[in-house]
Each structure stands twice: as structure tokens, then as C-alpha cells.
OpenMM code with the backbone's topology and positions (N, CA, C; nanometers):
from openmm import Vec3, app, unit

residues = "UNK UNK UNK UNK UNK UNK UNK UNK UNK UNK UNK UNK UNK UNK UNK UNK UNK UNK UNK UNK UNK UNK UNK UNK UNK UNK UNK UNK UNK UNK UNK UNK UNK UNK UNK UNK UNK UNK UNK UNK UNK UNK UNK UNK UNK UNK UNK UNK UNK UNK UNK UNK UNK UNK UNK UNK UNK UNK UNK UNK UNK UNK UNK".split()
positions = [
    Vec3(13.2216, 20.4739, -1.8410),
    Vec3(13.0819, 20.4477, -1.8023),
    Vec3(12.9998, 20.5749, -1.8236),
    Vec3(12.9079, 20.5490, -1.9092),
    Vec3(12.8190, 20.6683, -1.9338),
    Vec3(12.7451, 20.6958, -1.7601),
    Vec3(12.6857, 20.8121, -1.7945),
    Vec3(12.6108, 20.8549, -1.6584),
    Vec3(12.4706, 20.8003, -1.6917),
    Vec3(12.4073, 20.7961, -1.7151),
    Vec3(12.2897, 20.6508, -1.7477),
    Vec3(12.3179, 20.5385, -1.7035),
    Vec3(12.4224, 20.4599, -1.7109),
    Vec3(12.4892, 20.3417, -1.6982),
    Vec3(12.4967, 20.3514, -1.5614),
    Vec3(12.5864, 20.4850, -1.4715),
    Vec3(12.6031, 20.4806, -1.3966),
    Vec3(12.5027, 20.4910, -1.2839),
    Vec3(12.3764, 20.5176, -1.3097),
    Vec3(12.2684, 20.5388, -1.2615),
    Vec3(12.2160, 20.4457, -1.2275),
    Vec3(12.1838, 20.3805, -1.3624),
    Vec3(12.1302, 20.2338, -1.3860),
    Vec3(12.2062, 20.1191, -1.3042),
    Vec3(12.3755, 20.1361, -1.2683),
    Vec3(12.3822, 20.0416, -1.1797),
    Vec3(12.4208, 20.0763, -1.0552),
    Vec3(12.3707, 20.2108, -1.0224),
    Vec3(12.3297, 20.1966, -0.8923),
    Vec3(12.2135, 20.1722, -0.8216),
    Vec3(12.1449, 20.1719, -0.8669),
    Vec3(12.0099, 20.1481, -0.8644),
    Vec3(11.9757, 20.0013, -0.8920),
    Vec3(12.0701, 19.9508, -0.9391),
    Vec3(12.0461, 19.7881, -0.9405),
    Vec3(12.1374, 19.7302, -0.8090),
    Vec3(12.2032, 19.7723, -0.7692),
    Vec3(12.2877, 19.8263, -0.6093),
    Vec3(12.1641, 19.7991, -0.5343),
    Vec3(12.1108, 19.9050, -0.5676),
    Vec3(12.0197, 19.9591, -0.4183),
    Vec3(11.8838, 19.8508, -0.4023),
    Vec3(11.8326, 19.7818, -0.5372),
    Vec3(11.7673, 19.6808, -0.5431),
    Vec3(11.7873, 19.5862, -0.4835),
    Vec3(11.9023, 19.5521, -0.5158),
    Vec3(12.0197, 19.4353, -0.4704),
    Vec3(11.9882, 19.4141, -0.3099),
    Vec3(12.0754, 19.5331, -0.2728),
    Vec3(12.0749, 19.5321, -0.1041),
    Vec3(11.9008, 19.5106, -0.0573),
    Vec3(11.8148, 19.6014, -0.1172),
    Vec3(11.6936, 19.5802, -0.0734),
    Vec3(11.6721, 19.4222, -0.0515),
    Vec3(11.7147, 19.3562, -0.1615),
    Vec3(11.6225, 19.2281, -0.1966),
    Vec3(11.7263, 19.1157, -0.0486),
    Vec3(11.8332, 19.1337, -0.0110),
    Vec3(11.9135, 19.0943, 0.0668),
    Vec3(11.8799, 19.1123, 0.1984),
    Vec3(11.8359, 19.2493, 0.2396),
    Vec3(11.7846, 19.2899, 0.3630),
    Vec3(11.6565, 19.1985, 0.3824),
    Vec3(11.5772, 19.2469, 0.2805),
    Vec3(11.4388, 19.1632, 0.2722),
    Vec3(11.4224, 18.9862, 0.3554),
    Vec3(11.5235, 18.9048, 0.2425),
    Vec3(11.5973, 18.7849, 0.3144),
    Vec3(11.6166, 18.7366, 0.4311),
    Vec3(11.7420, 18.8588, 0.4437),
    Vec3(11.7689, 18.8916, 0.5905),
    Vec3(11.6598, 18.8832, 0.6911),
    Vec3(11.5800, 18.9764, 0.6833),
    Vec3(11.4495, 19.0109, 0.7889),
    Vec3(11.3468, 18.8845, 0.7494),
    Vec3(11.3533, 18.8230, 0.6424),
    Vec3(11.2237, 18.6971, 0.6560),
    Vec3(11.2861, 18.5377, 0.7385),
    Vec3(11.4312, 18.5527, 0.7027),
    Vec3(11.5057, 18.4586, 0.7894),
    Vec3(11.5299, 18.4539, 0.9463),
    Vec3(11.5114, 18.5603, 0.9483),
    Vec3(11.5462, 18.6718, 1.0873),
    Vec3(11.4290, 18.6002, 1.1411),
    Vec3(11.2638, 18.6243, 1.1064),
    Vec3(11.1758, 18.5728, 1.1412),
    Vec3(11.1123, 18.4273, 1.1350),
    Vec3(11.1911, 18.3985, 1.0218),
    Vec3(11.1523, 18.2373, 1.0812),
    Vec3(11.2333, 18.1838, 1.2079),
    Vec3(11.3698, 18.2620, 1.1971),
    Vec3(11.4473, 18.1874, 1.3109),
    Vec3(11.3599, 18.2247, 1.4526),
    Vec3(11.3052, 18.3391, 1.4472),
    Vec3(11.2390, 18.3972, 1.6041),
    Vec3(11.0839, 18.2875, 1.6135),
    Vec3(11.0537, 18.2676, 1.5069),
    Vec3(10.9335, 18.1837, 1.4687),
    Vec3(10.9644, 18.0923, 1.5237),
    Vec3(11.0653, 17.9831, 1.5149),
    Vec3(11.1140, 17.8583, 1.5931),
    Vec3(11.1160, 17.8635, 1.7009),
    Vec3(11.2232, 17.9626, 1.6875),
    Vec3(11.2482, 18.0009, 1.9244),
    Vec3(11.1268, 17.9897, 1.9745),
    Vec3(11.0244, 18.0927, 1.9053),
    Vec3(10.9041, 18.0844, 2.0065),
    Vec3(10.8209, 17.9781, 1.9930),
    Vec3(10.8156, 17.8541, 1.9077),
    Vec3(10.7632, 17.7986, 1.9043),
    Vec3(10.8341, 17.6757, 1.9529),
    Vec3(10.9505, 17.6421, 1.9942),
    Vec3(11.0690, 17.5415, 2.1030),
    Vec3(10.9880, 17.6444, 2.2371),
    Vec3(11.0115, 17.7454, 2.2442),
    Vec3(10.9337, 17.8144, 2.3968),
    Vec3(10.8128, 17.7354, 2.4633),
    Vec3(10.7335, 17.7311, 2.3292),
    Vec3(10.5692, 17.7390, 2.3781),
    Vec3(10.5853, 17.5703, 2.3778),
    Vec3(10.6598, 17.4939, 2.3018),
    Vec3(10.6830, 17.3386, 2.3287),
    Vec3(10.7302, 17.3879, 2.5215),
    Vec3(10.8330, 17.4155, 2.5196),
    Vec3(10.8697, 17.4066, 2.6679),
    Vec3(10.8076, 17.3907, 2.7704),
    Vec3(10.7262, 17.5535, 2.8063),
    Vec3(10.6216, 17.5861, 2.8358),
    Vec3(10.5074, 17.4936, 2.8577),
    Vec3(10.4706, 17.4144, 2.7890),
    Vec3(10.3157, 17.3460, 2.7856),
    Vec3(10.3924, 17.1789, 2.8578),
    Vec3(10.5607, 17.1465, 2.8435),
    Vec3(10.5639, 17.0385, 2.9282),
    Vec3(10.5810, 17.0813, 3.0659),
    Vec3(10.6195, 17.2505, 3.0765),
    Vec3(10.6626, 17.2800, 3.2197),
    Vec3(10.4839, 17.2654, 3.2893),
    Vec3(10.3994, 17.3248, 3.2273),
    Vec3(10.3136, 17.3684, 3.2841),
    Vec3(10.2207, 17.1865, 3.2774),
    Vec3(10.2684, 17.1283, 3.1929),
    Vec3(10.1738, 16.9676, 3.2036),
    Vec3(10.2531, 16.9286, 3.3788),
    Vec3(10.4055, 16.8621, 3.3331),
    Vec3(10.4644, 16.8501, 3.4673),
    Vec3(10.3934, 16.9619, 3.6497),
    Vec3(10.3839, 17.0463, 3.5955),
    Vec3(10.3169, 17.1129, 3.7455),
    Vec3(10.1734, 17.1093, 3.7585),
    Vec3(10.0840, 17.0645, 3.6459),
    Vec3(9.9560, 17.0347, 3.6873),
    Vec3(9.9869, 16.9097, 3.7259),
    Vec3(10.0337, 16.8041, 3.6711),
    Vec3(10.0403, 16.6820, 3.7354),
    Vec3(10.0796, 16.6533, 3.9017),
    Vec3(10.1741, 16.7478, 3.9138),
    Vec3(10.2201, 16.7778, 4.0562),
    Vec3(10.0796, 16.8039, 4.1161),
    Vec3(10.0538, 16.9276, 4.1250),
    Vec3(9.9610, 16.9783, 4.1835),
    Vec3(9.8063, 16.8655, 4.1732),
    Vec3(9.7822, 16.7987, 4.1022),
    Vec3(9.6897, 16.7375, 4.1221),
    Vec3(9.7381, 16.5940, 4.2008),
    Vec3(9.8413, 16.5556, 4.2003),
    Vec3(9.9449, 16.4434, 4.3072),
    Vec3(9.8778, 16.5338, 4.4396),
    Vec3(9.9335, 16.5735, 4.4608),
    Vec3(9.9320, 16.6651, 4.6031),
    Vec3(9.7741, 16.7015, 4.6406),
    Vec3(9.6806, 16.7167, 4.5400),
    Vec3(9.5632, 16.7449, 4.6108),
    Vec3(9.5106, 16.6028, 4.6306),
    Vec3(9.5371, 16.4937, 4.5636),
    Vec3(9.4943, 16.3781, 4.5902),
    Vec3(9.5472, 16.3339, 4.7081),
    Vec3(9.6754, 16.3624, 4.7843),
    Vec3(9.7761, 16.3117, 4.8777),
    Vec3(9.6588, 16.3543, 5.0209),
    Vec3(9.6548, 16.5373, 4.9848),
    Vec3(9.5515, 16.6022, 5.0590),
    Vec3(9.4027, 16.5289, 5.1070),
    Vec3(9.3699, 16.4732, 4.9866),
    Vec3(9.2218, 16.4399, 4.9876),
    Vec3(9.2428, 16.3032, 5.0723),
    Vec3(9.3275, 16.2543, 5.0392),
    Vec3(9.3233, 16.0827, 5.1103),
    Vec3(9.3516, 16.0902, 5.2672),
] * unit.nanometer
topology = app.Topology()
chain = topology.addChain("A")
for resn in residues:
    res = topology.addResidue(resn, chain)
    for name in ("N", "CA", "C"):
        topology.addAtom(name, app.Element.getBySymbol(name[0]), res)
């Protein structure tokens, strides 16, 4: 292997891994993208369920 050659494929190495990491970290973020967006689903039935409560109870109050 000439030393050119050898240059040349390390550097197609180091591309390589770049372009893999890259992947890595955009997959990385869609998966955190989901979580938080199953969260904020959660969230908005926890918080529907306790307004509904709370407005039960002020009506219970009022009557």
C-alpha cells in the first residue's frame, strides 16, 4: 500500500465513522422525539382526566 493510498483510506475511515455517528445522533433524536411526544400525549390525558375531576367536584360543591 502506497502512503497516498494509505492516507486516502484513512480518511475514508474517518468519513465513514463520521457519516455513522451522524445516523447515530439523528436516530438518537427521533427516538427522544417520540418519547417526548408519547409524554406530552400522556400528560394532556393526565391533565384532561384532573380537570374533569376538579370541575365534578366544584359542581358537587355548587349544588
Amino acid at each position: 500500500m502506497s502512503p497516498t493510498a494509505r492516507i486516502k483510506f484513512s480518511q475514508l475511515i474517518k468519513i465513514r465513522s463520521r457519516s455513522i455517528l451522524k445516523k447515530a445522533k439523528v436516530k438518537e433524536a427521533l427516538k427522544m422525539q417520540k418519547q417526548s411526544r408519547s409524554l406530552n400525549r400522556q400528560l394532556k390525558k393526565v391533565s384532561a382526566k384532573t380537570f374533569d375531576w376538579s370541575a365534578s367536584v366544584k359542581r358537587v360543591t355548587n349544588d
